[in-house]
C-alpha positions as CSV (number, residue, x, y, z in Angstrom):
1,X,-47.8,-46.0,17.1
2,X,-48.9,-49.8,15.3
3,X,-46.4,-51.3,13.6
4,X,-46.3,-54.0,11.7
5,X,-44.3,-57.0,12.0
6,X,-42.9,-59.5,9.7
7,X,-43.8,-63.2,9.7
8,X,-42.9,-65.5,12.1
9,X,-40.4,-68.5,11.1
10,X,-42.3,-71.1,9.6
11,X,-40.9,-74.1,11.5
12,X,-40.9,-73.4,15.2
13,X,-39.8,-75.9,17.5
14,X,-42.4,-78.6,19.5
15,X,-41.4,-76.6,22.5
16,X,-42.2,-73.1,20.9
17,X,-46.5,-72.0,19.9
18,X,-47.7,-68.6,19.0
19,X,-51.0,-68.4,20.5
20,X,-54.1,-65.5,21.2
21,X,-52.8,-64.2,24.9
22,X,-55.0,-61.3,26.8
23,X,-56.5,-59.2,24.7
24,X,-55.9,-61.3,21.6
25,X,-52.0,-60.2,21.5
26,X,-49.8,-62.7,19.9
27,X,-48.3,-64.7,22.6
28,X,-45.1,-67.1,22.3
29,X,-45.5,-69.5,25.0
30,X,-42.5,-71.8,25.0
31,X,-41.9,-74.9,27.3
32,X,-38.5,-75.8,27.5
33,X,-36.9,-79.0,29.2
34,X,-35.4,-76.6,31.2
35,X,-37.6,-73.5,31.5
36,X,-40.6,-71.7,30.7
37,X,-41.5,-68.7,29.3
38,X,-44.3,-66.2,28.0
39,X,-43.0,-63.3,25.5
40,X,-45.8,-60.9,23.8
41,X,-44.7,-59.6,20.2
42,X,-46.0,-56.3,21.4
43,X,-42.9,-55.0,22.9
44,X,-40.9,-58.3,22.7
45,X,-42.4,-58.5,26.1
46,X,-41.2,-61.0,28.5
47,X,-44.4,-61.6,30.8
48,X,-43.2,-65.1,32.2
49,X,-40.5,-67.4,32.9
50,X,-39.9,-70.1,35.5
51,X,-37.2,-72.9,35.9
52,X,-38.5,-76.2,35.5
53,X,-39.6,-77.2,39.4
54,X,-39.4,-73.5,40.9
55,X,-41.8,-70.8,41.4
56,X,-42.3,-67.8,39.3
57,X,-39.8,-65.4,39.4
58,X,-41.1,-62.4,37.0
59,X,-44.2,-60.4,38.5
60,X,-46.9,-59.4,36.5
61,X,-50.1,-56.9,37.3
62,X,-53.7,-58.6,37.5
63,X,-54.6,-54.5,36.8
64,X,-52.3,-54.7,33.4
65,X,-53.8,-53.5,29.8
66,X,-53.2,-55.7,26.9
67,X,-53.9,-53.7,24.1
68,X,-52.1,-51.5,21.2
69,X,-50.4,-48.7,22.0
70,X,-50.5,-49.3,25.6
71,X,-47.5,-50.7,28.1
72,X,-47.4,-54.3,29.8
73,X,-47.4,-53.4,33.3
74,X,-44.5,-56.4,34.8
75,X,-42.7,-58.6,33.6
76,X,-39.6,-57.3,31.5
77,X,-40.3,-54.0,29.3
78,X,-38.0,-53.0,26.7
79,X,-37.3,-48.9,27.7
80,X,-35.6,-47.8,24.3
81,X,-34.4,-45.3,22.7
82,X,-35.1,-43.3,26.3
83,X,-35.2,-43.8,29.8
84,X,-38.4,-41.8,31.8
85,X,-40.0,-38.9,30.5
86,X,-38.2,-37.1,27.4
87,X,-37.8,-33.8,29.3
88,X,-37.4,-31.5,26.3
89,X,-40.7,-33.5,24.4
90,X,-43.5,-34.2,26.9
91,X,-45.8,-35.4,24.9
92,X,-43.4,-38.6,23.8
93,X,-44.5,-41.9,25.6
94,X,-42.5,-42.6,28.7
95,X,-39.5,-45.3,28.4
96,X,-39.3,-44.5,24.8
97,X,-41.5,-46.3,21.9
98,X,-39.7,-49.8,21.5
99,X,-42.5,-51.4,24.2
100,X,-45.4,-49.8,22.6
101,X,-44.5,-51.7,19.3
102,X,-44.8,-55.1,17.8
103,X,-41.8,-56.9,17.4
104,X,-41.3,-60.0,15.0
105,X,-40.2,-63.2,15.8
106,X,-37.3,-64.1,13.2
107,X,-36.1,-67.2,15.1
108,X,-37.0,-69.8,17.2
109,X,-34.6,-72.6,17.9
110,X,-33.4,-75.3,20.8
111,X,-30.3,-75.3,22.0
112,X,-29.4,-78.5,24.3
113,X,-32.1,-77.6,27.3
114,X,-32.5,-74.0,26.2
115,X,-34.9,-72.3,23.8
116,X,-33.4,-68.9,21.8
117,X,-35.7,-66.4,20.8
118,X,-34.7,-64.0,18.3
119,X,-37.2,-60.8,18.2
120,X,-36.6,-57.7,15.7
121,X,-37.5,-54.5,15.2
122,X,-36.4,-51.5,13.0
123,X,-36.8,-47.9,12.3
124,X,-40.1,-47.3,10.7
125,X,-41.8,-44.1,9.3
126,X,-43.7,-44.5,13.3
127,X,-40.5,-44.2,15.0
128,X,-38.7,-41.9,12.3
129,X,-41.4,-39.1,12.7
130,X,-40.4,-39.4,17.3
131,X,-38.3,-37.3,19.1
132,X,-35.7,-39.8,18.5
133,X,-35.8,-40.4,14.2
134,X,-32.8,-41.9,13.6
135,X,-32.0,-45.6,11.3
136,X,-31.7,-48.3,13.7
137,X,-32.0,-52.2,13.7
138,X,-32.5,-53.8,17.6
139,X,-32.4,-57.6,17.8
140,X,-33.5,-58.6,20.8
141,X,-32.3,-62.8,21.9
142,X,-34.4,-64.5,25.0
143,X,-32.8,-67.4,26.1
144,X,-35.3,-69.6,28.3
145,X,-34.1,-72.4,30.6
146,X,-32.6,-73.0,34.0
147,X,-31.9,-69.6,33.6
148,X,-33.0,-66.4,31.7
149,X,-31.1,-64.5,30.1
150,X,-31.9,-61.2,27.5
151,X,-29.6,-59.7,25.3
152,X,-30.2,-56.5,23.6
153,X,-28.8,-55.4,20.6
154,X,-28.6,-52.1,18.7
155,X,-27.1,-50.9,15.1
156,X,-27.0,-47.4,14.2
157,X,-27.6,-48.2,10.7
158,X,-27.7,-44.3,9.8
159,X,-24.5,-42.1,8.9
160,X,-24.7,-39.8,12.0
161,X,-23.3,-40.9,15.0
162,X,-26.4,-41.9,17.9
163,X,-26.5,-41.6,21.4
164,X,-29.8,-43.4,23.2
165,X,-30.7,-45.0,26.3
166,X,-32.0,-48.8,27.3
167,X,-33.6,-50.7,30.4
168,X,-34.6,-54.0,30.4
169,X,-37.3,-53.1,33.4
170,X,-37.4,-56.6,35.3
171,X,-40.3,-57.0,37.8
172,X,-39.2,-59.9,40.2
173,X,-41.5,-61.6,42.2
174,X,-41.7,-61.7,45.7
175,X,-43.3,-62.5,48.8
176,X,-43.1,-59.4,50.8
177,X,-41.1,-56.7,49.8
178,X,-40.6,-55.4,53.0
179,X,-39.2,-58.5,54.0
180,X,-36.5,-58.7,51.5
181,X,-33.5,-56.8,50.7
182,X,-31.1,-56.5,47.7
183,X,-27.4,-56.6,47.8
184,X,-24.7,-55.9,45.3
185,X,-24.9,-52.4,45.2
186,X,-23.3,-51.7,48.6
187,X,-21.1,-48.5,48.3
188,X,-21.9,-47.6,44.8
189,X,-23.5,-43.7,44.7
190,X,-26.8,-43.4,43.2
191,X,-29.5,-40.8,42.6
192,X,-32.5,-40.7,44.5
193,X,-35.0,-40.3,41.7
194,X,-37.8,-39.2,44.2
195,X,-35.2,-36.3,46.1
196,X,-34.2,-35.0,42.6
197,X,-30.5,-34.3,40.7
198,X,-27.8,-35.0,42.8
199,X,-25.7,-38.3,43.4
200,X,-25.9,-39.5,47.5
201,X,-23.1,-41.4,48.4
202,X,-22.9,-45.0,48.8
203,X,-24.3,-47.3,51.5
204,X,-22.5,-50.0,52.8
205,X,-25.5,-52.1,53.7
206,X,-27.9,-53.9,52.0
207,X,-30.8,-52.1,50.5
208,X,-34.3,-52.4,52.6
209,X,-37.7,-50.9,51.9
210,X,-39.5,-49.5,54.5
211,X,-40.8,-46.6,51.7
212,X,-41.0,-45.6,47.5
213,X,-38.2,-46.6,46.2
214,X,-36.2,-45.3,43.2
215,X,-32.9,-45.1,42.8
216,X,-30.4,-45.1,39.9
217,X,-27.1,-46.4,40.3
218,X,-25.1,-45.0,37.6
219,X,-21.6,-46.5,36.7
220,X,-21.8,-49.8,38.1
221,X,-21.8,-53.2,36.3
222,X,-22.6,-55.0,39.3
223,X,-24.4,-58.2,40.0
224,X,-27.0,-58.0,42.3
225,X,-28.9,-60.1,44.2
226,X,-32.3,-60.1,45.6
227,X,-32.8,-61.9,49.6
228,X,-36.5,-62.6,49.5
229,X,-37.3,-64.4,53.0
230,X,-40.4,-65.1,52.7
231,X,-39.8,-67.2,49.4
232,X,-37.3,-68.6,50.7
233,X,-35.1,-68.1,47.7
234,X,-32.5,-65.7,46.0
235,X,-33.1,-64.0,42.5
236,X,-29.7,-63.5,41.0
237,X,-29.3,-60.6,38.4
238,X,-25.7,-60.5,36.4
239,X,-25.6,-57.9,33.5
240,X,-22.8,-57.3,30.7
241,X,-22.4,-54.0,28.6
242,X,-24.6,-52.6,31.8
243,X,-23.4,-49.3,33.8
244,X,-26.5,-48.4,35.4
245,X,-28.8,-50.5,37.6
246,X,-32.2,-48.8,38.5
247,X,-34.3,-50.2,41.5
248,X,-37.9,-49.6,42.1
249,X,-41.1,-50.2,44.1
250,X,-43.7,-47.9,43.9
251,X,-45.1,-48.3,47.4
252,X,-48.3,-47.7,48.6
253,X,-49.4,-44.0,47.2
254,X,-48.1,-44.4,43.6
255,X,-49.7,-47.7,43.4
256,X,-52.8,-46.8,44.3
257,X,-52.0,-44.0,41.6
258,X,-51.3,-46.2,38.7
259,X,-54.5,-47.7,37.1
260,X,-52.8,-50.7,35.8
261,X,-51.9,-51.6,38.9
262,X,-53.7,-53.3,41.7
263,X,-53.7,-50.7,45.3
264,X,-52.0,-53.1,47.2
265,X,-49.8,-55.2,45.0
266,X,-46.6,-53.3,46.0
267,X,-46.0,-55.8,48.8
268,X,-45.3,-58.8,45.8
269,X,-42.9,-56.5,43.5
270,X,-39.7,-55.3,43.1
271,X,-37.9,-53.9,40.1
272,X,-34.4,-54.3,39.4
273,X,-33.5,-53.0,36.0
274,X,-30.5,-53.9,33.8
275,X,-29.8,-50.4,32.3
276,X,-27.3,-47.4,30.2
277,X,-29.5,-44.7,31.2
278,X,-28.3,-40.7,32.1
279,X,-24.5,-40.1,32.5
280,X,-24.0,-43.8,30.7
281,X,-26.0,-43.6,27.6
282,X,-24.6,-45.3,24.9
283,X,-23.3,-43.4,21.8
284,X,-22.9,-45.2,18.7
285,X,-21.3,-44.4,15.6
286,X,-22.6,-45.2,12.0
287,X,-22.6,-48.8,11.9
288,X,-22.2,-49.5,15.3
289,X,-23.6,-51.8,17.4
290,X,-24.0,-52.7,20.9
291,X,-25.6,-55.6,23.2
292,X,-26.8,-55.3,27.0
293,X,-27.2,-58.3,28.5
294,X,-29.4,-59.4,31.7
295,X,-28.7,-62.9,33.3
296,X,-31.3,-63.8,36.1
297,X,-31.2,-66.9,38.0
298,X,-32.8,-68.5,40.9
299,X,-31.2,-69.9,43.7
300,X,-32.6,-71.2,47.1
């Protein structure tokens, strides 16, 4: 599903390039007093980001395809208009067409140690002939620096009310997964995605992975924070506009499943996903919009 997107501003800052990245996919690479970053125009794809001085903190697969009409596997995918498989349409890409298509950069501007990103994309006879054919505009606003921080927003510019579904998928990096453990989430119910419909109660510890993991927590705009011992460090992720938090790791069947990704790479991910998905997608009425909003930060 190509698309094609418009032209990039013509006066980027000195700390903003758009450069051939794998597979000859136009890359923004920015370096920022504060931060750097890597985003893909195919799926306004965040690949990169590190605070000036620290480690990186998104993951990315050595196994992942750079190519059109294929998914970046890490780093921050856009999941839009629909969360997982479209059960009624299963032909329709998973996570919904937003990440298959090339977004354009309309703006590109320093602010004090920050660089803003502004990516685009809109309803196009591509998306209109989906499942899900509806007007739309979604503007998407990367802000690179000591911290990272992604804001999605979405107009129903039709006159029918909408109702759709968003992730912002974040891989974190880390050193061993099954040294690390998240918390934030402690007594909120989830679903277990892998024991079917259903929510489980609460848990009023920490989360540890010892297994697959892939739970939704619906209703919650928690923060939640990721312990990773062997990196020494904490990856802090704050979300506004944001009632569902999914976390995943594949583990060691499913990864050996996937062929973009490596067999044993499990051990170095973990997904934490800023989210309206199921119970708390978001409805919009002609003209509305909304913005989701993911804050990561490193501490440590």
């Amino acid at each position: 599903m190509p698309s094609q997107p418009a032209p990039a501003p013509r006066d980027l800052p000195s700390s903003v390039q758009i450069v051939p990245g794998e597979g000859g996919l136009p890359l923004v690479r920015v370096t920022g007093r504060a931060g750097s970053a890597e985003v893909y125009l195919h799926g306004a794809h965040v690949t990169a980001w590190a605070p000036v001085g620290r480690q990186p903190v998104l993951w990315l697969s050595a196994a992942s395809r750079f190519a059109d009409g294929a998914a970046i596997r890490g780093g921050v995918p856009i999941c839009f208009p629909w969360f997982g498989a479209d059960a009624g349409h299963p032909g329709a890409p998973a996570h919904g067409f937003a990440r298959l298509l090339d977004w354009a950069l309309v703006d590109a501007r320093e602010e004090q140690d920050d660089v803003v990103l502004a990516l685009g994309l809109a309803d196009s006879d591509a998306t209109r002939a989906s499942v899900w054919p509806y007007p739309f505009d979604a503007r998407y606003t990367v802000t690179i620096g000591e911290r990272l921080t992604l804001a999605l927003q979405v107009t129903n510019r039709g006159h029918a009310p909408v109702r759709f579904e968003a992730a912002l998928h974040t891989y974190l990096r880390v050193q061993d997964v099954r040294a690390t453990e998240v918390a934030g989430l402690q007594g909120a119910p989830f679903v277990d995605q892998l024991a079917g419909p259903g929510a489980r109660p609460g848990e009023h510890r920490p989360i540890r992975f010892d297994a697959e993991t892939d739970r939704a927590y619906l209703g919650t705009r928690a923060t939640t924070t990721v312990h990773d011992a062997g990196a020494r460090r904490t990856i802090t992720v704050a979300k506004d506009a944001s009632n569902s938090t999914v976390v995943w790791n594949p583990w060691i069947a499913k990864a050996a499943a996937m062929a973009d990704f490596g067999d044993d790479e499990w051990t170095e991910m973990l997904c934490i996903e800023t989210c309206n998905i199921r119970d708390d997608a978001v409805d919009l009425a002609p003209g509305e919009s909304r913005t989701m909003t993911a804050v990561l930060s490193v501490g440590g």
